[in-house]
Every structure is written in structure tokens, then in C-alpha cells.
C-alpha positions as CSV (number, residue, x, y, z in Angstrom):
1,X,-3.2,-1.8,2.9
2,X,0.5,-0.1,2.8
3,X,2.9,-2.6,2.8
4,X,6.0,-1.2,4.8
5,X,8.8,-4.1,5.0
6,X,8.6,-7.9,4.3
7,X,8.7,-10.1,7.9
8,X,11.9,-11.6,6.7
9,X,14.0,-8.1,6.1
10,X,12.3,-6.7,9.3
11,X,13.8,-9.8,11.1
12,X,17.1,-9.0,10.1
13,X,16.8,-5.2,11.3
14,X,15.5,-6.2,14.4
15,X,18.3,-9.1,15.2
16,X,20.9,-6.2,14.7
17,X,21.2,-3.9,16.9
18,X,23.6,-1.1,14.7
19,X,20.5,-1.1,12.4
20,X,17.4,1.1,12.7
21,X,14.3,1.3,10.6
22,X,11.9,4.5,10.7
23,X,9.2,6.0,8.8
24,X,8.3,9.6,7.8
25,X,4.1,10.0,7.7
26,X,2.8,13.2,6.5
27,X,-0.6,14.7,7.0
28,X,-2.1,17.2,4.5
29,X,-5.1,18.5,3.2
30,X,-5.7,19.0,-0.2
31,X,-8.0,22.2,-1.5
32,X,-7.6,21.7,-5.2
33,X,-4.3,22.5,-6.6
34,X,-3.0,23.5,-2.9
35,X,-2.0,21.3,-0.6
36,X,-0.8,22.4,2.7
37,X,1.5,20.2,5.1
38,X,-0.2,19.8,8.7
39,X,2.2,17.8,10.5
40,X,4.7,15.3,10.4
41,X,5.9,12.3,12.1
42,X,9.2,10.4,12.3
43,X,8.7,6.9,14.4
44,X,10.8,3.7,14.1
45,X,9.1,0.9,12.7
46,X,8.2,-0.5,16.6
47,X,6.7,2.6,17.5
48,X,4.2,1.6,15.5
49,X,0.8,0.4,17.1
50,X,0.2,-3.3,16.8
51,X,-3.6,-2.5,16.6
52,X,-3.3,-0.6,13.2
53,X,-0.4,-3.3,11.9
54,X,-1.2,-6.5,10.3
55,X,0.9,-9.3,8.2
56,X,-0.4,-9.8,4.5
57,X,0.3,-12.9,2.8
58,X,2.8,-11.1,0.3
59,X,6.1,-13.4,-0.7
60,X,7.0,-14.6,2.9
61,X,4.9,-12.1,4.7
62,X,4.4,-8.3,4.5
63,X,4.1,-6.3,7.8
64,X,1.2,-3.7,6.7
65,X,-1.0,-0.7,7.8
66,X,-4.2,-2.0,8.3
67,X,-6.2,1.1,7.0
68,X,-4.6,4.1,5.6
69,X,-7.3,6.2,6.2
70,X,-7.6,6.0,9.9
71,X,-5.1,8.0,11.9
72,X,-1.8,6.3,13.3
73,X,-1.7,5.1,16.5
74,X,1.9,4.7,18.3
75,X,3.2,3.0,21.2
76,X,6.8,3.4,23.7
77,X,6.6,-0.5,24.5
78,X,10.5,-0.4,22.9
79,X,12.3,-2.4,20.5
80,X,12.2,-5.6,22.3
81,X,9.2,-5.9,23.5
82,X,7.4,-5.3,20.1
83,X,10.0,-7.6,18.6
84,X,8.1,-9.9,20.5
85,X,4.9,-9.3,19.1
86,X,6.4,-9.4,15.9
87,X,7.0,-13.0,16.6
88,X,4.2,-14.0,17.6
89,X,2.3,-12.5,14.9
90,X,4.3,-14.1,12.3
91,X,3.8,-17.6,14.0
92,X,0.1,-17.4,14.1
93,X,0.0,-15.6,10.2
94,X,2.5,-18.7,9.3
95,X,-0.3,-21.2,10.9
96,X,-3.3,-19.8,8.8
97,X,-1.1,-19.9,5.6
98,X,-0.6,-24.0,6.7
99,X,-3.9,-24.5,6.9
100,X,-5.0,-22.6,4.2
101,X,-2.5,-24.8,2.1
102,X,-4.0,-27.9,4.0
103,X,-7.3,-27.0,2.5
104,X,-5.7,-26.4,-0.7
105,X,-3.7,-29.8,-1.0
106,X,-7.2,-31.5,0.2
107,X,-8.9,-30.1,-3.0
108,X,-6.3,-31.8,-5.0
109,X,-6.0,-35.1,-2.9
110,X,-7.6,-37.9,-5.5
């Protein structure tokens, strides 16, 4: 799984509204020593498909691509609207770390 930005940073970019975050993706194939550039795509960070994205428990939390291998899916909801996906994604990944840690401080609970 790619890691693209940490939750907390991609906050920060999406609370300001002079700032911008994008991504160059490449496809190629690869016959040997050649490798030939088929196309290329420029998309901001919330152009990004929620359904290939996930949050991996990384430092505070890392906003990820799924699978690497599977081709990239991208959406025109807008800024705002996957800002508030973000959100709620982060809450619920911050819930399963809790109770992963529950279990965790249970195990050590004499």
C-alpha cells in the first residue's frame, strides 16, 4: 500500500484554502530494458476515489492506495465534499485504533 500524506499534514492542506496538493501517476509498460510511457495523470489529492483510498495505522494515520496494482479510480465530488469523507474516515480509523488499544491494555490488566 502507497502511502501518499499523513491525515494530520493532509488536514492542514485541506483547512487552507491557498494550498493545493496533487499527484503525478504514470503508466508504463516495461519490455526488458524499454519502457515506454502510456499515459499520465495529474489529479489533486480529492480527486482521488475513496473506494481505492484507505487510512493505515502509520504515526497518526497515513491516507494510502489500497492496491497499486489495480487501476485508479477518480471522482469530481470537489474539495469539500471529500474533505468530508476524509473526516469521517479518520474518526472511524481513530475508533478501531481505541479499541485495538482497549484490547491491548486488557492483556496487561493484572
Amino acid at each position: 500500500m502507497p502511502n501518499l500524506i499523513s491525515v494530520k499534514r493532509l488536514k492542514g492542506v485541506l483547512e487552507d484554502e491557498s494550498k493545493t496538493l496533487s499527484y503525478v501517476f504514470v503508466d508504463y509498460t516495461r519490455n526488458d530494458d524499454e519502457v515506454k510511457i502510456t499515459d499520465v495523470h495529474i489529479k489533486y489529492v480529492w480527486e482521488l476515489d475513496w473506494s481505492m483510498l484507505s487510512i493505515g495505522a502509520l504515526g497518526k494515520g497515513q491516507l494510502q492506495i489500497k492496491d497499486a496494482n489495480k487501476e485508479l479510480v477518480f471522482t469530481d465530488i470537489g474539495r469539500d465534499e471529500w474533505f468530508k469523507i476524509l473526516n469521517v474516515k479518520v474518526l472511524e480509523f481513530y475508533q478501531k485504533e481505541l479499541t485495538k488499544i482497549d484490547k491491548e491494555i486488557d492483556l496487561w490488566n493484572i
